[in-house]
C-alpha positions in Angstrom: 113.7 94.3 160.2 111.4 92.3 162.2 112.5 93.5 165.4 109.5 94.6 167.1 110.4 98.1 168.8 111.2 99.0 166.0 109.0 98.7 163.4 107.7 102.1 163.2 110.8 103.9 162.3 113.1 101.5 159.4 115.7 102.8 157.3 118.0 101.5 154.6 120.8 102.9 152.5 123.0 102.0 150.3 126.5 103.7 149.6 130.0 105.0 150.1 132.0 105.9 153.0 133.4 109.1 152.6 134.9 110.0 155.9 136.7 108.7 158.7 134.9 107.8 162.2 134.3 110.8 164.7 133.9 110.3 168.3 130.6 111.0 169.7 129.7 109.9 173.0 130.0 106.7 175.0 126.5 105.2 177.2 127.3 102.6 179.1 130.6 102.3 178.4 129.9 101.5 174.7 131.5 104.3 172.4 129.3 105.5 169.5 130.9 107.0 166.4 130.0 109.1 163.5 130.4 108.8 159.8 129.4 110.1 156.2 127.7 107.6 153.5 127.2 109.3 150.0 124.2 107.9 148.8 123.0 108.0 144.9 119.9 109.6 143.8 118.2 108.3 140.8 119.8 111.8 139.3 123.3 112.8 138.7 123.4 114.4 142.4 123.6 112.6 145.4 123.0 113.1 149.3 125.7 112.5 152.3 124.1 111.0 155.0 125.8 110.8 158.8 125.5 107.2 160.6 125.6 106.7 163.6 127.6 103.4 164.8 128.7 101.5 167.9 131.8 100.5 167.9 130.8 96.7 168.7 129.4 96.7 165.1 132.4 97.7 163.2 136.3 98.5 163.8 136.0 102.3 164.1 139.7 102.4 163.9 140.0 101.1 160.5 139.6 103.7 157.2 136.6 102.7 155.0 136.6 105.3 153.0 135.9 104.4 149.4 134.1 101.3 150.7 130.1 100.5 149.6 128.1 99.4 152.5 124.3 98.8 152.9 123.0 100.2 156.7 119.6 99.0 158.4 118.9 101.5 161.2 116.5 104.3 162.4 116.4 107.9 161.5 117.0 109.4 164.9 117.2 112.8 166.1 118.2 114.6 169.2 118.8 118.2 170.6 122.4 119.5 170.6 122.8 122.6 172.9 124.4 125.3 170.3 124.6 128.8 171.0 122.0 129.4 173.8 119.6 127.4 172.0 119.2 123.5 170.6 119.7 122.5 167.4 117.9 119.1 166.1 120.4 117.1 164.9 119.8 113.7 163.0 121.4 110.8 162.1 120.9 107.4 160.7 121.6 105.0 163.5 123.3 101.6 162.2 121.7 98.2 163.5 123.5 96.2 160.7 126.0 96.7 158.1 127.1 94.8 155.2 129.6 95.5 152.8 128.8 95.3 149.5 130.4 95.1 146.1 128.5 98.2 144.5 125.9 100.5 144.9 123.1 99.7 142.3 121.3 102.7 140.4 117.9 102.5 141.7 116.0 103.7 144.4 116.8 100.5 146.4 119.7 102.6 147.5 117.7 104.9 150.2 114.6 104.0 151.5 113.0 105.0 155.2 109.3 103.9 156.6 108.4 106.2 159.7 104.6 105.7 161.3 104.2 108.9 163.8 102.0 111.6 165.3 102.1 115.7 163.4 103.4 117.5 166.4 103.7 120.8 164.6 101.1 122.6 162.3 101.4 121.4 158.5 103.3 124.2 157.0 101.9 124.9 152.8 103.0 127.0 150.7 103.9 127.4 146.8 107.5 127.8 145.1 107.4 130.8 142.4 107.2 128.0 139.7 103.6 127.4 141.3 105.3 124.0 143.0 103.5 122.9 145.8 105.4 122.1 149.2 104.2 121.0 153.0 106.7 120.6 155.9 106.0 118.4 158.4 107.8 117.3 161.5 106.7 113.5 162.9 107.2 112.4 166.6 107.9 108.8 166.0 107.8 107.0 169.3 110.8 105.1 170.7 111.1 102.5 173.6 111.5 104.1 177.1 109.4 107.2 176.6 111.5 108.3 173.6 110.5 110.3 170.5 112.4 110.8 167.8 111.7 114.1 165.7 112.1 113.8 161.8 111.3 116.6 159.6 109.0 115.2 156.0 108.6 117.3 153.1 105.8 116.6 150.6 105.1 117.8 147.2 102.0 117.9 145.2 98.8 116.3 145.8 100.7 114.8 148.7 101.4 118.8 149.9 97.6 119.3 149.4 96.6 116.6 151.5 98.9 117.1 154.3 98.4 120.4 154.7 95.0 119.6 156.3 96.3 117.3 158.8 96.1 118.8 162.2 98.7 118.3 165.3 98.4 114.6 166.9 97.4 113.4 163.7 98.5 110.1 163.4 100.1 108.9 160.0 102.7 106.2 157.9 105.4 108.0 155.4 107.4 105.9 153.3 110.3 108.1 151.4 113.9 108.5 151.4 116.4 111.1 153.6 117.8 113.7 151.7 120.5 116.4 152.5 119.9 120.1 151.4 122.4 122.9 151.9 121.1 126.4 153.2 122.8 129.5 154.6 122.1 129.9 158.2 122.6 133.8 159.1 125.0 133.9 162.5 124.7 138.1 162.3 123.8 141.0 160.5 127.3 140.4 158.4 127.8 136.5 158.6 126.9 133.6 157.3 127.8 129.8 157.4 127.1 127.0 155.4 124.6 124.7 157.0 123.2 121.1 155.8 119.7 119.9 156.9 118.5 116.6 156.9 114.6 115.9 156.1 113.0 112.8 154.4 111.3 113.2 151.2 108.0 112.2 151.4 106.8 109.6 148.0 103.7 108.0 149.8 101.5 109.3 153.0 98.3 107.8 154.4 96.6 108.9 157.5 96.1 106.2 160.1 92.8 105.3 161.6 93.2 104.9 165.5 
């Protein structure tokens, strides 16, 4: 982690592979793949996690599945054209991988530091159990003019304190990426099942510019 550019957006999981590698575009003639890591929460339930990898860092061709690795990367997002309109689609991008024995219990397992600028208004509201929520999305610079667009959600006196921040506001979250299914509505009649991505904010401080 001490590269420099990238010190203001760090990820690392810990988990299984549980599908094969998917094709998803090529820059410079260096193909980049997709795959799903189930990651353990510290409860019974667990979130699946795509990463992103080039295949100079691994043999795509090969089937991991069932394997445990541990990933160092960014949490990186970009807009897939869907529909008429574009859909923000993250990923975990893979700068190393190890394979390891086992995944371990803890909270070792997922953890993601992002330092980045409110580029949305703060959005607070309470769950009918009187639970208290703010949604966030954080512009988290990249080399070469480049943002990346992660969604946060906070709970609690973290919620509360977030709700006040205003847009450009810069600030540090350290937390952990979770997946959540929803229904997205296609029609009047249809439905389809949908999984967004978002981390889960445990610590937030404002920075001082």
């Amino acid at each position: 982690m001490t590269d420099k550019v990238i010190e203001n957006n760090q990820v690392v999981i810990m988990g299984e592979i549980v599908s094969d590698f998917v094709f998803s575009h090529e820059i410079f003639g260096e193909g980049f793949y997709m795959v799903d890591v189930n990651v353990p929460r510290l409860s019974d339930s667990s979130d699946v996690i795509p990463l992103m990898v080039s295949e100079r860092l691994i043999d795509v061709q090969e089937d991991y599945k069932g394997l445990n690795i541990m990933v160092q990367g960014q949490f990186r997002s970009y807009n897939r054209h869907e529909e008429r309109k574009n859909r923000l689609v993250l990923s975990v991008f893979a700068r190393e991988i190890e394979f390891v024995d086992e995944t371990p219990e803890s909270s070792k397992t997922n953890q993601i530091y992002l330092d980045g600028y409110i580029c949305k208004e703060p959005i607070y509201r309470k769950t009918p159990l009187g639970r208290e929520i703010a949604d966030l999305l954080l512009a988290v610079n990249r080399p070469y003019g480049k943002s990346d667009y992660i969604p946060c959600i906070c709970w609690g006196r973290n919620a509360r304190f977030a709700s006040n921040f205003s847009v450009g506001t810069r600030c540090e979250i350290w937390g952990r990426i979770q997946s959540r299914e929803y229904m997205k509505r296609i029609s009047d009649e249809d439905a389809e099942k949908r999984i967004a991505y978002e981390v889960s904010v445990s610590k937030l401080e404002l920075v001082e510019e």
